[in-house]
C-alpha positions, 0 to 999 in steps of 0.5 A, spaced: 670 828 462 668 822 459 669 823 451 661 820 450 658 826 453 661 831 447 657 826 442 650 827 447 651 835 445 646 837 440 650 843 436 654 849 440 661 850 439 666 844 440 670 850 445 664 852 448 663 845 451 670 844 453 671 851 457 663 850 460 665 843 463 672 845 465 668 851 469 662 847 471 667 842 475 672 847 477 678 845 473 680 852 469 679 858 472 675 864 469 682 868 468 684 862 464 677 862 460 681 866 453 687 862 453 683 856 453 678 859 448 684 862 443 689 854 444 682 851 442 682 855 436 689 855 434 690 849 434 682 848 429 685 853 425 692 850 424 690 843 422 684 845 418 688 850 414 692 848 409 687 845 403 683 852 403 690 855 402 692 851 396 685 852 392 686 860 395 693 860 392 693 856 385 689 860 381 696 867 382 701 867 378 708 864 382 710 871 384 704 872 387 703 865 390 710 866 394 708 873 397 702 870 400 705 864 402 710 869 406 705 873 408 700 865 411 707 862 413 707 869 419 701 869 420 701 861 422 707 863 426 705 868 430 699 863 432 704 858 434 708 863 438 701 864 441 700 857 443 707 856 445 706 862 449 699 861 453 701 852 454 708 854 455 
């Protein structure tokens, strides 16, 4: 699929655009429908995490600040071993 249709899209989710033209054109079947929908979203999730988390962990104390960096960092693995896990 050519990249200059995403932009003649008016609103909708990216991911929906992305499965819904993969379904239409028979690319992905509808069994692989959430893996696609859940690597999209890991990996939006993933890249545009890291400045929401540094204003949530600023205004903690240090002993706060490392258990929730702790507790993002198995989060953020736990999506990585899922992506790794559906893309092989």
């Amino acid at each position: 699929m050519s990249p200059h249709l995403y932009k003649e899209r008016k609103g909708g989710p990216p991911a929906l655009a992305v499965i819904s033209d993969n379904l239409r054109s028979n690319a992905v079947h509808r069994s692989e429908i959430p893996s696609t929908a859940y690597v999209i979203w890991a990996f939006g999730t993933l890249i545009s995490s890291p400045l929401p988390i540094y204003f949530f962990l600023r205004p903690l104390s240090p002993r706060q600040r490392n258990i929730g960096a702790v507790v993002i960092g198995m989060i953020a693995l736990g999506l990585w071993i899922g992506l790794k896990k559906i893309t092989g």
